[in-house]
N, C-alpha and C positions, 0 to 999 in steps of 0.2 A: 504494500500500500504506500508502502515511499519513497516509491519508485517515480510515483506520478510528482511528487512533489518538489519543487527547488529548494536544494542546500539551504540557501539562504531565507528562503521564505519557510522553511522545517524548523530551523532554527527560531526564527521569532516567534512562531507559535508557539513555540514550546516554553522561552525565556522572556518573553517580553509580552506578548498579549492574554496567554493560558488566564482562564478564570479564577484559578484559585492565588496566581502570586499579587504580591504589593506594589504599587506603584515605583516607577525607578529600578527594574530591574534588567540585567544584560547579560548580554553571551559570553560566555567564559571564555577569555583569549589569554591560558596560561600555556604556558610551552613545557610543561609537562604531560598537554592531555594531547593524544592521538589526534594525528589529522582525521578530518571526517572524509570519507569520499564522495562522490558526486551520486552515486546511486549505493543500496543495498543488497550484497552476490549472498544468494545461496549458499552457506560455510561447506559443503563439497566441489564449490567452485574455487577455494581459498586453499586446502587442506585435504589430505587426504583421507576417506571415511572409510575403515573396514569393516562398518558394521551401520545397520540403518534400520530403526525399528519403526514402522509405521505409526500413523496417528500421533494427536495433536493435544493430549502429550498421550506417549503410550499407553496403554494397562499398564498396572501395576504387577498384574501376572506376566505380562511379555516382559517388562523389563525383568522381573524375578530368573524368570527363564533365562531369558539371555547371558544375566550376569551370572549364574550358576555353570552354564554349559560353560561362560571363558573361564570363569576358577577353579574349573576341575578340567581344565587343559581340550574341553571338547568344541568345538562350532556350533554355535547355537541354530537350531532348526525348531521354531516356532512352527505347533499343529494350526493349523486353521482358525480354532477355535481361539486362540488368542490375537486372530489379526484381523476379525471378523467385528464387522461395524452394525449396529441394526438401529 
């Protein structure tokens, strides 16, 4: 969704007009914070993913699964039943 929206114009919504701040308020220009980038990638676009559990956020069972099969050295192979949405 913020993808459609300019840097610049992302930014002031968020620091300067948003409803909940007090008057007088501004964009942080410290040079310890990370530049921003012009649009927002996908983190498989950045990084490499060797694992991808569907949904938004998982099951608590898919992830349970998952992190069990890596800690006992297996590949996690979700049944069905925990990638199934209704």
């Amino acid at each position: 969704m913020r993808n459609n929206i300019g840097l610049r114009e992302c930014l002031e919504a968020v620091y300067l007009e948003g409803p909940t701040l007090e008057a007088g308020g501004m964009i942080p220009n410290d040079e310890d914070l990370p530049l921003l980038l012009d649009r927002v990638y996908p983190s498989h676009e950045i990084v490499k993913i060797d694992y991808f559990l569907p949904g938004c956020p998982p099951s608590a069972d898919a992830i349970w699964a998952a992190l069990t099969a890596l800690l006992t050295g297996q590949e996690p192979v979700l049944p069905y039943q925990l990638l199934k949405y209704e």
